[in-house]
C-alpha positions in Angstrom: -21.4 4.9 27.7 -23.5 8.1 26.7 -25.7 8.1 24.1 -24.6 11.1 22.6 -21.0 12.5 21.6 -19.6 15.2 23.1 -18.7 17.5 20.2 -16.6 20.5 22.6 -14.5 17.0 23.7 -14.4 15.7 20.3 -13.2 19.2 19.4 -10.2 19.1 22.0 -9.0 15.6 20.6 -8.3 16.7 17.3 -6.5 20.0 18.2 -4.4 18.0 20.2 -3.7 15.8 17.5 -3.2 18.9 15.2 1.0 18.9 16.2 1.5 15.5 15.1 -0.5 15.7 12.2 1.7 18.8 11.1 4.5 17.0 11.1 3.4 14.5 8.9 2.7 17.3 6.2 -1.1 17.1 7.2 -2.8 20.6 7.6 -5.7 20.4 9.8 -8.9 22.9 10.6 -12.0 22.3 12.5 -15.5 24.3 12.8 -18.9 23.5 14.3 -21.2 23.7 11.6 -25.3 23.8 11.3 -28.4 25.7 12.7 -27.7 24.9 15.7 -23.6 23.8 15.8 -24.7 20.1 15.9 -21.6 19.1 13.2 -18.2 19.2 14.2 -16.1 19.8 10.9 -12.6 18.9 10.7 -10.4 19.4 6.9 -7.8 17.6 5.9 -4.9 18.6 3.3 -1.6 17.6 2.5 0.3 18.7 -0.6 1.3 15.4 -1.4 -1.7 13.8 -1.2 -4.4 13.3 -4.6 -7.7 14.1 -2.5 -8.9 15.8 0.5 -10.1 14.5 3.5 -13.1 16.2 5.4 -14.8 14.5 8.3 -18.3 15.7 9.9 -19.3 14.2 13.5 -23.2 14.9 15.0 -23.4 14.0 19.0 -25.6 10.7 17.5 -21.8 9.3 17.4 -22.1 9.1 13.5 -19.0 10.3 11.8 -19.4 10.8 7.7 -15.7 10.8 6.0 -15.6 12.7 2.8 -12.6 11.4 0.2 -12.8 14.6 -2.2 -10.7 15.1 -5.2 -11.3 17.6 -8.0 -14.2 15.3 -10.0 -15.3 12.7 -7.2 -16.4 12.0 -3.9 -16.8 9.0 -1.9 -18.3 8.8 1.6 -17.9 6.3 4.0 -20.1 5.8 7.2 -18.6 5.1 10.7 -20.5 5.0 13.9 -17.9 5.6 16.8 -18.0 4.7 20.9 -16.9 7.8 22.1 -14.5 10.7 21.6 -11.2 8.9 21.8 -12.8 6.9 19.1 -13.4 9.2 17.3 -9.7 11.4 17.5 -8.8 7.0 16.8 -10.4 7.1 13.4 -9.0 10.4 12.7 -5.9 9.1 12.6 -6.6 6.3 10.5 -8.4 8.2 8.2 -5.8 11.0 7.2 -3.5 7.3 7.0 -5.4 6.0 4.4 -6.1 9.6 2.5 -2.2 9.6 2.2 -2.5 6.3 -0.3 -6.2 7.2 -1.8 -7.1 7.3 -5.6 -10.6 7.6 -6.0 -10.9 5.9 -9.2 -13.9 4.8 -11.7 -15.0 0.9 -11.0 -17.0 -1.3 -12.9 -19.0 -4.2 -10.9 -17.9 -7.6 -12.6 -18.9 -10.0 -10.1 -21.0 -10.6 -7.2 -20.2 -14.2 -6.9 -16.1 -14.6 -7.1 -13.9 -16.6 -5.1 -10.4 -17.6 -5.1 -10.6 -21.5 -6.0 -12.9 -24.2 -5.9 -12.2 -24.1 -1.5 -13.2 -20.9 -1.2 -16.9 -20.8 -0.3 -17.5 -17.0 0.6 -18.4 -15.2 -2.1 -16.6 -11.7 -3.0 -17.0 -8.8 -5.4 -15.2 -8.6 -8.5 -14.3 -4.9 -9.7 -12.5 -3.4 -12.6 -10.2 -0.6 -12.1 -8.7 1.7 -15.1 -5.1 -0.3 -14.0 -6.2 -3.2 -11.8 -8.7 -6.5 -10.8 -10.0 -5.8 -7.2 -11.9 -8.8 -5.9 -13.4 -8.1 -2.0 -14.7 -11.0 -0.3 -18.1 -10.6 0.9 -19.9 -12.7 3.5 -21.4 -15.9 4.4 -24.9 -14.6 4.0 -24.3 -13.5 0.4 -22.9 -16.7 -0.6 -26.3 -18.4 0.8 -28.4 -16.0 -1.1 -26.3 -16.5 -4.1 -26.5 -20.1 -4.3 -29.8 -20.7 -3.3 -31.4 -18.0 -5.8 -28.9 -19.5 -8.5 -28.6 -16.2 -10.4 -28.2 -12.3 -9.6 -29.5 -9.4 -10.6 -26.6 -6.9 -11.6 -27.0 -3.6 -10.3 -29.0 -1.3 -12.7 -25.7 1.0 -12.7 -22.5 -0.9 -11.8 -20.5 2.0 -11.8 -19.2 3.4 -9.0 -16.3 5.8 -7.7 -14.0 3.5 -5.3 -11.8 4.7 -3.0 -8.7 3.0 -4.1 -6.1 1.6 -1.0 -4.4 -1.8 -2.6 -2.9 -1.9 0.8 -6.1 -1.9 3.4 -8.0 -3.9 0.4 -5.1 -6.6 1.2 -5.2 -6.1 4.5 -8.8 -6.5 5.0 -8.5 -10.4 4.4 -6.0 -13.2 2.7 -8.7 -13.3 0.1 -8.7 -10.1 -1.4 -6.9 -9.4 -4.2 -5.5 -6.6 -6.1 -4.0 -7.7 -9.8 -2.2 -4.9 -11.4 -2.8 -5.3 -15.3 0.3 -4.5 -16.3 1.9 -7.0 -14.4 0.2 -10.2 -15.9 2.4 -12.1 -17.7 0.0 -14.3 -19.2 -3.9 -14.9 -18.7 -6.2 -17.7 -19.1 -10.2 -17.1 -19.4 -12.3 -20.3 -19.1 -16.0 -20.9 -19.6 -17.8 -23.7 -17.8 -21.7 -24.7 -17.6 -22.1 -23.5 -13.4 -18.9 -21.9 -13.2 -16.2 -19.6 -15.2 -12.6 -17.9 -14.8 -9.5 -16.7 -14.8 -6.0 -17.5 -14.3 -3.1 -15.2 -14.3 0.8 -15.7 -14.5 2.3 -12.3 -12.8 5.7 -11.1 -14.4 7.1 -12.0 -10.8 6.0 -15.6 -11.2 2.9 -15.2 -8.9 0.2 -16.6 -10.0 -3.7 -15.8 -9.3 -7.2 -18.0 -9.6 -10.7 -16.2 -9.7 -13.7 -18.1 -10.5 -17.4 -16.7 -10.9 -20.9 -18.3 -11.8 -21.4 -18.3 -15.5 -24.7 -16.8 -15.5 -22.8 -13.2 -14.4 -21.1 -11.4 -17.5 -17.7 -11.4 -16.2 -16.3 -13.2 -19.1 -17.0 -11.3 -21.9 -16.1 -7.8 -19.5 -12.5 -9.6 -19.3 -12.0 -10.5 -22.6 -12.8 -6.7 -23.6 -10.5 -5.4 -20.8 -7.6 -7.8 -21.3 -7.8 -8.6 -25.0 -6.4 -4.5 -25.9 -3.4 -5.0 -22.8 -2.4 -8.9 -23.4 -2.8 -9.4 -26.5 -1.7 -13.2 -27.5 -0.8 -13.7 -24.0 -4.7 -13.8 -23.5 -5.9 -17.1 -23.9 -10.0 -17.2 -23.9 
């Protein structure tokens, strides 16, 4: 495998894709951008999507993917084999633009799970409309248990790049809980460990549990409190 990617053949896979795209309502452009050329551009626009796609390649075989709508950004990272890669992720990209909301998230959690047989720990986020909870890896759930507590980020905030359906798709774990579809919620307090439980209006049911030391409790009760009212039990 070469070390570099050929942009001019990078180039020829997305024009080739540029018919079927069309047909999907996807309008397409590419340019070679820099000093010297060293970006290959290609834009991404749909009339019924809510952002913009733009992806940048360099021959190191790094592609950057810019989800753009009128307030926010949000970049994701790939690095990518070879050409046919790369026209690959092009495809799955303008995909996933077609569902994309980039909306504000707040950082609950570092340490959530799914029930007490869940031993990976996940991420916890706050949406304007949902709970999104991303399981992490084995390695975080070591550091988190050995350290026994966790600093928060400075600024938990963040701009996510919203896709219930890849978030669900990623693993059984993750969970996306639409707010306005709990019927009724629980929040519980323990010494080691805290939570919730939620009753869905479709008779689903959820479980999330954190380490007390993390503020995720009292973030909940000020989120759910104003959308549940007495159906919030805490």
């Amino acid at each position: 495998m070469s070390r570099r990617l050929d942009l001019e053949q990078a180039a020829a896979r997305a024009e080739l894709r540029g018919p079927h795209w069309l047909t999907q309502g996807i309008e397409t452009s590419s340019t070679r951008e820099g000093e010297t050329g060293e970006y290959l551009v290609v834009r991404f626009t749909s009339p019924s999507w809510h952002i913009r796609l733009i992806a940048v390649a360099d021959e190191d075989r790094w592609t950057d993917l810019h989800f753009v709508s009128p307030t926010h950004t949000v970049r994701e990272r790939r690095r990518i084999a070879s050409a046919d890669a790369w026209g690959t992720l092009l495809d799955a990209a303008a995909a996933r633009a077609s569902r994309i909301r980039l909306q504000p998230a707040r950082l609950l959690a570092r340490t959530c799970t799914t029930g007490w047989l869940d031993w990976i720990h996940g991420e916890l986020w706050l949406l304007p409309d949902a709970l999104v909870r991303v399981r992490g890896g084995l390695l975080d759930s070591t550091v988190n248990s050995v350290s026994g507590s966790i600093a928060m980020p400075r600024d938990p905030y963040t701009v996510m790049a919203y896709d219930p359906e890849a978030i669900l798709a990623g693993h059984r774990t993750n969970k996306v809980i639409d707010l306005a579809g709990i019927d009724h919620a629980r929040l519980h307090g323990g010494i080691t460990t805290s939570g919730l439980t939620a009753r869905m209006t479709d008779g689903t049911h959820h479980k999330l549990l954190w380490n007390t030391f993390e503020p995720t409790r009292r973030l909940l009760r000020d989120r759910l409190l104003p959308v549940l009212g007495p159906r919030l039990t805490h």
